[in-house]
C-alpha positions as a Markdown table, in Angstrom:
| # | Residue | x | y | z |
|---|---|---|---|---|
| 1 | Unk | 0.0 | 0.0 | 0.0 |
| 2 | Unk | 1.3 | 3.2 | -1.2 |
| 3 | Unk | 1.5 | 6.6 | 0.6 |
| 4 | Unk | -0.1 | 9.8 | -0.8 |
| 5 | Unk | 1.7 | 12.3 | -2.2 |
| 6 | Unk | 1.7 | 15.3 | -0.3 |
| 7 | Unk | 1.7 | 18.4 | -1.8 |
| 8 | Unk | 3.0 | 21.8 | -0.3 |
| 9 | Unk | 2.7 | 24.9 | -1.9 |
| 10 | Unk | 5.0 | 27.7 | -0.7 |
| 11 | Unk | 4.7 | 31.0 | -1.3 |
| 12 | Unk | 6.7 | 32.9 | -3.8 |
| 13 | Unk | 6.1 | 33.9 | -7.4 |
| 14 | Unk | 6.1 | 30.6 | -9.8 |
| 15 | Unk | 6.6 | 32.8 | -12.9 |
| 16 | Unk | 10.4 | 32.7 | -13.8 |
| 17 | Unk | 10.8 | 28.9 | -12.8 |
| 18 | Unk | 7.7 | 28.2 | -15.3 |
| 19 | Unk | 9.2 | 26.6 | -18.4 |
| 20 | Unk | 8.2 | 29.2 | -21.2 |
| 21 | Unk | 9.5 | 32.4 | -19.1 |
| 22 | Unk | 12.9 | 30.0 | -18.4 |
| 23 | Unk | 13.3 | 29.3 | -21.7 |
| 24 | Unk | 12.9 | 32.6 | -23.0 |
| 25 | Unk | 15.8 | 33.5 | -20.1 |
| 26 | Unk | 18.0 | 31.0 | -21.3 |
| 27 | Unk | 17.5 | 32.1 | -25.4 |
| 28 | Unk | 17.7 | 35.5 | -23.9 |
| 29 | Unk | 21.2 | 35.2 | -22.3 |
| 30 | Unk | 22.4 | 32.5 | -25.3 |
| 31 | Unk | 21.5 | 35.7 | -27.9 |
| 32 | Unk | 23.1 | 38.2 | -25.5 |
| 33 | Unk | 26.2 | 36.3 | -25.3 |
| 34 | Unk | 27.0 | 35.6 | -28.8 |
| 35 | Unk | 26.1 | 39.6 | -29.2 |
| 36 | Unk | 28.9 | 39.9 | -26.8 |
| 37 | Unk | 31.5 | 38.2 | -28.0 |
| 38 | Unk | 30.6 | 39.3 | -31.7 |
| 39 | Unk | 30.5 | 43.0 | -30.5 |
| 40 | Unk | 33.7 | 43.0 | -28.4 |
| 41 | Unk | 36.1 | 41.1 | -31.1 |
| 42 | Unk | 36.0 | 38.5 | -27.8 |
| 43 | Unk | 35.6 | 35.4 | -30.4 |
| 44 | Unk | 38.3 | 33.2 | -31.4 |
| 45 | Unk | 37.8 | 33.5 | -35.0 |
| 46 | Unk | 37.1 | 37.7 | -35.3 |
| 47 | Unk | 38.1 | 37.5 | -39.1 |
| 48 | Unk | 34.9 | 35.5 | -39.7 |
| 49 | Unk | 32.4 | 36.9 | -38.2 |
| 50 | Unk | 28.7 | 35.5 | -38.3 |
| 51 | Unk | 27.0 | 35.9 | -41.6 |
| 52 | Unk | 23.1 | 36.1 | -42.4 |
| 53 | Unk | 23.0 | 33.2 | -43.2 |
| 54 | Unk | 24.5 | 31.4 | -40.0 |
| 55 | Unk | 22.9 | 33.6 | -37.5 |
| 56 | Unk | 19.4 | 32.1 | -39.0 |
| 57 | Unk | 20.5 | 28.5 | -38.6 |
| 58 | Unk | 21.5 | 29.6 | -35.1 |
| 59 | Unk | 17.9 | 31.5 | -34.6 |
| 60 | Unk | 16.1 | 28.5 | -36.1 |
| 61 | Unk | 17.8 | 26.2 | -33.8 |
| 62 | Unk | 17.3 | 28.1 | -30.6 |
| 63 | Unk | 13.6 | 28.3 | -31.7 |
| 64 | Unk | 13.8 | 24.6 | -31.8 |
| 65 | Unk | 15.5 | 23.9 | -28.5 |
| 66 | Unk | 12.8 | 26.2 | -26.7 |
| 67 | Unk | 10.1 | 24.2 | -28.3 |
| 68 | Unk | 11.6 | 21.3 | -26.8 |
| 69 | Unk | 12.5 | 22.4 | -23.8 |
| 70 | Unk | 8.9 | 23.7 | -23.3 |
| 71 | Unk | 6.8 | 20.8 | -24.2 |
| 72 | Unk | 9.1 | 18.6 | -22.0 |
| 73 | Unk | 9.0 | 21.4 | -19.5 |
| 74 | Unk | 5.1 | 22.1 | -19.2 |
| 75 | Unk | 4.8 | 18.2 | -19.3 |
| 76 | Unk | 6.7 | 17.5 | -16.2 |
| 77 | Unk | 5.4 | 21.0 | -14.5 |
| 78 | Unk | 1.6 | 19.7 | -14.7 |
| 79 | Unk | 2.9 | 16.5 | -13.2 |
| 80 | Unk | 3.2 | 15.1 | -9.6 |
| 81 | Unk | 6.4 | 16.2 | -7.6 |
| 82 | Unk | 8.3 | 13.3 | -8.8 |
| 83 | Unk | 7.6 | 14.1 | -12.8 |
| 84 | Unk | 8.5 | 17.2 | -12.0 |
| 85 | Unk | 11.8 | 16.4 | -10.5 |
| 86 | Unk | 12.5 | 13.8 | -13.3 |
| 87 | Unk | 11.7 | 16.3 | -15.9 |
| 88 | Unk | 14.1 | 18.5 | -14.1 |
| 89 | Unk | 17.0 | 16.2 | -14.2 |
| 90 | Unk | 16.6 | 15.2 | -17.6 |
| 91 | Unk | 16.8 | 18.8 | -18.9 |
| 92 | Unk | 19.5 | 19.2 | -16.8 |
| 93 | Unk | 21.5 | 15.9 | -18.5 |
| 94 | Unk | 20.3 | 17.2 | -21.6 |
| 95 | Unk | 21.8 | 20.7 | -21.2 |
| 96 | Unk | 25.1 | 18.8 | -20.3 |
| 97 | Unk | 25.2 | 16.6 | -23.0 |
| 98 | Unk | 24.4 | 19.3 | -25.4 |
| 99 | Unk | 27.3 | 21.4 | -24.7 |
| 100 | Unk | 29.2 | 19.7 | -27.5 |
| 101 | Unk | 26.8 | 22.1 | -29.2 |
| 102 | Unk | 26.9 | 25.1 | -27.5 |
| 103 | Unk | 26.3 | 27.4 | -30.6 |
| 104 | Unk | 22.9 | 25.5 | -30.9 |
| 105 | Unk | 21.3 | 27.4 | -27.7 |
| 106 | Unk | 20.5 | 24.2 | -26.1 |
| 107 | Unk | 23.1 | 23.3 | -23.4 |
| 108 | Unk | 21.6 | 27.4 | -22.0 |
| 109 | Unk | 18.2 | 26.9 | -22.6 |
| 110 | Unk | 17.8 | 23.5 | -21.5 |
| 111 | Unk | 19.8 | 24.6 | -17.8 |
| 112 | Unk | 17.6 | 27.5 | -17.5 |
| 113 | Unk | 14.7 | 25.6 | -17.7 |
| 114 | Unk | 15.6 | 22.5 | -15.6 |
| 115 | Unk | 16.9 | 25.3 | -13.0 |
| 116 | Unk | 13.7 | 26.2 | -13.1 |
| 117 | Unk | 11.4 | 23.5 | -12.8 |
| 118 | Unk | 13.9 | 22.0 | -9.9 |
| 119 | Unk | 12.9 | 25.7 | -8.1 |
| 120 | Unk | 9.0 | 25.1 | -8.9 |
| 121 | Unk | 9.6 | 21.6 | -7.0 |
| 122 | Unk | 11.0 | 23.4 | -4.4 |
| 123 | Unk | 8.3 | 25.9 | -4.1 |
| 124 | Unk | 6.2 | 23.5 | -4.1 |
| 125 | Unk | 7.1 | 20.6 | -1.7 |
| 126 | Unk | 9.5 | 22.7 | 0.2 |
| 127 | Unk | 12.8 | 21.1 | -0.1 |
| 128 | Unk | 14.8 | 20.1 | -2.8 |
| 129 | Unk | 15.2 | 16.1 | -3.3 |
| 130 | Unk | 18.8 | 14.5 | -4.3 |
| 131 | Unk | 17.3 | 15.0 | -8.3 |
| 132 | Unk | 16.2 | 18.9 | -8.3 |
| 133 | Unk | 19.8 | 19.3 | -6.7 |
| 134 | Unk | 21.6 | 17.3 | -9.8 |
| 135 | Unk | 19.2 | 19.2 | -12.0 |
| 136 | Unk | 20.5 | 22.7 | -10.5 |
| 137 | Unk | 24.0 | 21.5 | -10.9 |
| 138 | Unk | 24.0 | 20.4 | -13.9 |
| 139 | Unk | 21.8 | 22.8 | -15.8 |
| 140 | Unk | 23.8 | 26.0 | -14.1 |
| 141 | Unk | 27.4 | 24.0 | -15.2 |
| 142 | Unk | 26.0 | 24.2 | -18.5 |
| 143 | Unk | 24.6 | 27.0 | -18.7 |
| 144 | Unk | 27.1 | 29.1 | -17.3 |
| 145 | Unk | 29.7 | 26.9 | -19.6 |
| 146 | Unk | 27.8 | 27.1 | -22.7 |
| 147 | Unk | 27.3 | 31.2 | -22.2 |
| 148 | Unk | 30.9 | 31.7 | -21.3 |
| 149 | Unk | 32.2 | 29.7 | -24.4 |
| 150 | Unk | 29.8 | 31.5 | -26.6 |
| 151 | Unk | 31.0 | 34.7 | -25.5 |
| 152 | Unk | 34.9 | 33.4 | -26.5 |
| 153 | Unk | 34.2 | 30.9 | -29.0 |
């Protein structure tokens, strides 16, 4: 016989940790980051800089990864706390694993959002569990990675 799930709400504002708003965050700093290191000769290939044509491959793929990022996001958010803590982790391997790719968006979209949900879990039970935590950790190591090198790279 299994226990119920109990369900805490604290309060504090759910809108930044809800997965559309996160994503849009982690597109947000992505674009601002590649701005950067365009704008400040920061990159490590200045004498090529980003032509039409690439920065609408990069646009259409950041498009793409927030799409993903909120479907998978919303799904897990209307869940019970342990969907929502899976979801979490998940984005937050994903975002790791896509660092390979960091000009796609992903590896900083993908973080921002499992940062979030791990923080709506929080909110909403009142702790973090062992899963939110790897989620945080890994979605803030790649997001913070993938920004930095996008800034440089």
């Amino acid at each position: 016989m299994s226990s119920p799930v109990t369900t805490q709400t604290r309060s504090g504002s759910a809108a930044l940790s809800h997965p559309g708003p996160a994503a849009s965050i982690g597109a947000l700093t992505f674009a601002l980051a590649l701005a950067a290191g365009e704008v400040f000769d920061l990159n490590a290939s200045p004498d090529e800089p980003m032509s039409g044509g690439d920065v609408a491959v990069v646009a259409v793929l950041a498009v793409v990864g927030m799409a993903i990022a909120i479907a998978v996001g919303t799904w897990g958010w209307r869940g019970a706390p342990g969907r929502l803590s899976g979801t979490a982790l998940g984005l937050g391997l994903a975002a790791a694993a896509t660092f390979v790719a960091f000009w796609s968006g992903w590896p900083t979209i993908f973080g921002a959002v499992a940062i979030g949900l791990a923080v709506e879990h929080r909110r909403r039970i009142g702790s973090f569990s062992g899963m939110t935590i790897a989620a945080v950790v890994l979605g803030a190591l790649a997001f913070v990675a993938a920004a930095y090198v996008c800034v440089i790279g």
